[in-house]
C-alpha positions, 0 to 999 in steps of 0.5 A: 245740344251738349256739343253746342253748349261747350263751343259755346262755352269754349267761344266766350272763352276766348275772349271773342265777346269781349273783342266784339263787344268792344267792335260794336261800341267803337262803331256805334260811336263812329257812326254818330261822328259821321252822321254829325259830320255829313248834318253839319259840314257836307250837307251845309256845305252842298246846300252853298255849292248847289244851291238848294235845300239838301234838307228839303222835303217834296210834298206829295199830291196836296197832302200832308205826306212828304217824301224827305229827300234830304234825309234820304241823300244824308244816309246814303253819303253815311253808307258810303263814308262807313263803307270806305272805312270798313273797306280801308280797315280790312285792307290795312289788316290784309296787308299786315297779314 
């Protein structure tokens, strides 16, 4: 348990907290330009394009449950706008290396 404790120790140190700290910050951030980006501009945008309701709902057997398929698509164009920056940022930092 002592040996844990000074690794522990020996991490805070480091300045690693201050570093991932600074991380989750920064990407908490970016994560809410990027959910106002796909709510505001791509969701309008494919709603124009295709021409239905991306923001739409599906009533589920004449109950009041509905699945909400438009939230659903704008998570997953989140993810994938996310995933290719994570993907850009690594590689830029592999390649300085």
């Amino acid at each position: 348990m002592k040996k844990f404790l000074e690794e522990f120790k020996a991490f805070i140190s480091k300045g690693n907290v201050l570093d991932m700290a600074v991380g989750v910050i920064i990407g908490g951030a970016f994560g809410s330009v990027v959910s106002g980006l796909t709510d505001n501009i791509i969701q309008p945008l494919l709603n124009c394009i295709g021409g239905a309701e991306v923001q739409g709902k599906i009533r589920l057997f004449g109950t009041e449950n509905y699945l909400d398929y438009g939230a659903f698509i704008s998570a997953v164009i989140n993810f994938l706008i996310m995933a290719l920056v994570v993907f850009l940022i690594v590689k830029s930092v592999n390649r300085i290396s």
